[in-house]
N, C-alpha and C positions, 0 to 999 in steps of 0.2 A: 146307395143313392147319392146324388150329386150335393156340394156342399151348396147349400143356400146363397153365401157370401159369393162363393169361387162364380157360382154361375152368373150371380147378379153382374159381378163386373165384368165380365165378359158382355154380355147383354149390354153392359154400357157404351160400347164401342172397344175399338180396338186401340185409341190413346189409351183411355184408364185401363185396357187390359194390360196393354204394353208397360205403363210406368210402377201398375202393381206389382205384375212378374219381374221386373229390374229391382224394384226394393224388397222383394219377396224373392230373391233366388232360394233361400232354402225350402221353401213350403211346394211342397208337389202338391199340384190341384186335382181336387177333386172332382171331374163331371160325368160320373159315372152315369147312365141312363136316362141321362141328362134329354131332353126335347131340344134340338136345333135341326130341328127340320124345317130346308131353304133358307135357313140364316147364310146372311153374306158374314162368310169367316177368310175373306182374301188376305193373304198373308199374315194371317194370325200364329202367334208363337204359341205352340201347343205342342212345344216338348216336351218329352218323359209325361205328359200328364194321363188320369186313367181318365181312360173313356169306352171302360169297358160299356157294351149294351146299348149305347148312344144312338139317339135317329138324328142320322146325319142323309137322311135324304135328300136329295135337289140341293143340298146345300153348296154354297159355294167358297171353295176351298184354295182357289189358286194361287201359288205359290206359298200355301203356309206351311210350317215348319213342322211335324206329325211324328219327327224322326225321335226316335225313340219309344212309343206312345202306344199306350196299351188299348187296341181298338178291338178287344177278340170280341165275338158274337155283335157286333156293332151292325146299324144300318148303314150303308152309304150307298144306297140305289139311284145311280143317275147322277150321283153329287159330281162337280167340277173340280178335277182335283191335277190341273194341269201346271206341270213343274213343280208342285209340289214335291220338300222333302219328307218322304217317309222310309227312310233306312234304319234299318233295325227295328221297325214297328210290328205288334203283333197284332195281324188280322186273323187269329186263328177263327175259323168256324164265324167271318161275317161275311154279310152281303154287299157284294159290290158289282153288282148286275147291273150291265146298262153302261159303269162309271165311265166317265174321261179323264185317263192319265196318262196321256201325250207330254211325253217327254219328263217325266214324274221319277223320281230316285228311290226305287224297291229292292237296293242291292240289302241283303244281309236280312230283308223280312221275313217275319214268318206269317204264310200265310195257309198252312192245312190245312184243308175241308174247307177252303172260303170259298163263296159261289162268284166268280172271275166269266162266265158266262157274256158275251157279247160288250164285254167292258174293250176302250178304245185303250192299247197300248204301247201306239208307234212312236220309236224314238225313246221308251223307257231304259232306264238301268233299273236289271233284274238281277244282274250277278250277283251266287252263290245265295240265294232266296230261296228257302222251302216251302216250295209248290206240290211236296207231297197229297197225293188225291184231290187236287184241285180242281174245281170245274171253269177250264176256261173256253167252254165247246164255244164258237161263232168268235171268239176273241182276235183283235185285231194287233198283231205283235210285231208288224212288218217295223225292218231296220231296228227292233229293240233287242237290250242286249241281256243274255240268257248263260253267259259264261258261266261255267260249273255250278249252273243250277240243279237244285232238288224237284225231280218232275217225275215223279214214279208214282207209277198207275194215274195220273194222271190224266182228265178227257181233256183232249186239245181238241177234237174233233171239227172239222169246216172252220178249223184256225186259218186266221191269215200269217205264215211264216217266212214272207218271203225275205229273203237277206238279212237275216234275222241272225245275232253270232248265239251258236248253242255249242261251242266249241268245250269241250268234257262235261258238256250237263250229261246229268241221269236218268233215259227217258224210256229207265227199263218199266216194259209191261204198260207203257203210257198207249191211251188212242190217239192217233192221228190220222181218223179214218178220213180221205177227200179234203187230208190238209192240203193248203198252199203251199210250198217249202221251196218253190224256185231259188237260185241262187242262194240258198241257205248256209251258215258255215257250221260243219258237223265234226268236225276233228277232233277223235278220240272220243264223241260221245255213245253212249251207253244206251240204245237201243233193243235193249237183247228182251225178247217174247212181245216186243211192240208190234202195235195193230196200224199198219203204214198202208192197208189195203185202199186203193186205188188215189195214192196219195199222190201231190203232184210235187216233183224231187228233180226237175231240169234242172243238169247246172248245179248241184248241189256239191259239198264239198266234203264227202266221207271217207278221205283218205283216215286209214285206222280206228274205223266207228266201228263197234260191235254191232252186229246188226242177226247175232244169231239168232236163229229160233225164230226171228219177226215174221211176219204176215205182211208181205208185199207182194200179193196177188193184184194185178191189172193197177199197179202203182209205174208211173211214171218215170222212170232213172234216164232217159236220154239225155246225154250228155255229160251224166252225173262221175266225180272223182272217186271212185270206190276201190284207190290203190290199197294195198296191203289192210283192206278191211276185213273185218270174220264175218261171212253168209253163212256159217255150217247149221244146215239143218232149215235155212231159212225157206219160205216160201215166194218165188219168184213166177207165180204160173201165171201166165199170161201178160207178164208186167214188158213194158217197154223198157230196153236196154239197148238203144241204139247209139253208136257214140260211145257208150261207157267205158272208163277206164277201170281195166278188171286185173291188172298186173298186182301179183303178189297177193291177190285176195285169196280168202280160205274157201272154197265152192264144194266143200262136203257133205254128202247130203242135200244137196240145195235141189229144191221142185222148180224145172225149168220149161216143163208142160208149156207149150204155146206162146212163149216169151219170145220178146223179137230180141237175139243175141244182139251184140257186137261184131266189127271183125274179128277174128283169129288172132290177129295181131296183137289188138289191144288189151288179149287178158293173158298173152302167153309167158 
């Protein structure tokens, strides 16, 4: 439970939170399951503190400091949580359904089994963040950055991906079923038994993405850089591949049933 004191002052405002945590650097606060739901917490310093359990719903968060901050099983549904830093924070197993964190710093968090569901997250840093079985089906991640993220089994499903850098994330065994993925950057990432089925990949940039084994039946690739990529064994039946650059990819095994090819040209 959350400490009486720690909360009160918080509760006071964000002066007296501010000049207690300056004369208090050594005391890590306590508000653990704390009630701040809809409280205005804008740029509140709320590093390294626990806040495991906390109803942070509606609350409003922007730009405060979270980085470090132990948020696992926490509420934060709908909370305002834009540019906010939260790097290195663990949201393992909370809810952040709904959230805005447009433009918000989630490189290095961890967030497991957190419900990411229709949360806004354009413009975020995500880099090297553990999104392992994360739910972020309807999630908005256009132009945010996904650099060697942890995104395994993961539901991205009707994500919005567009130009989005996922360059050596791991998005083996992840859905992305009817994602947006246009101009996407895919370099070197890790695709392999991903559910890409009728995904939308124009313009997308998979030079050397593993993509073995995936399910990209009636997915989109026109246009897409799939130089020196591995397809073996993938399923491409019905998908569009018009445009696609296919030189040096591995196409063994690969289900090409009703696919609209490339030229000759472009994969020989």
């Amino acid at each position: 439970m959350a400490n009486r004191e720690h909360l009160a002052l918080l509760k006071a405002g964000a002066v007296t939170w501010i000049e207690w945590r300056k004369k208090n650097s050594h005391i890590e606060p306590d508000l653990s399951a704390a009630n701040l739901q809809g409280d205005n917490l804008r740029g509140a310093n709320l590093q390294g503190v626990n806040l495991r359990r906390v109803d942070l719903g509606n609350a409003l968060l922007v730009r405060a400091n979270l980085s470090g901050a132990d948020l696992s099983s926490a509420n934060l549904y709908k909370a305002l949580l834009i540019e906010a830093n939260l790097s290195a924070a663990n949201f393992s197993v909370a809810n952040l359904s709904g959230a805005i964190l447009r433009q918000a710093d989630l490189s290095h968090a961890n967030l497991i089994g957190a419900d990411l569901s229709d949360v806004d997250l354009r413009g975020a840093a995500i880099a090297h963040a553990n999104l392992i079985g994360t739910d972020l089906r309807g999630a908005n991640l256009r132009d945010a950055d996904l650099g060697a993220a942890k995104l395994m089994r993961t539901n991205l499903s009707f994500a919005n991906l567009i130009e989005a850098n996922l360059i050596a994330a791991d998005l083996s065994e992840a859905s992305l079923y009817e994602a947006e993925m246009l101009g996407a950057y895919l370099y070197k990432a890790d695709l392999y038994k991903a559910n890409l089925n009728k995904a939308h990949l124009t313009g997308a940039y998979l030079l050397r993405a593993n993509l073995s084994e995936a399910d990209l039946s009636q997915a989109n690739l026109s246009w897409t850089n799939l130089r020196s990529a591995n397809l073996a064994g993938a399923n491409l039946r019905g998908a569009n591949l018009r445009g696609a650059d296919l030189r040096g990819a591995n196409l063994i095994g690969v289900n090409i049933q009703e696919a609209i090819m490339p030229d000759a040209s472009k994969h020989n």
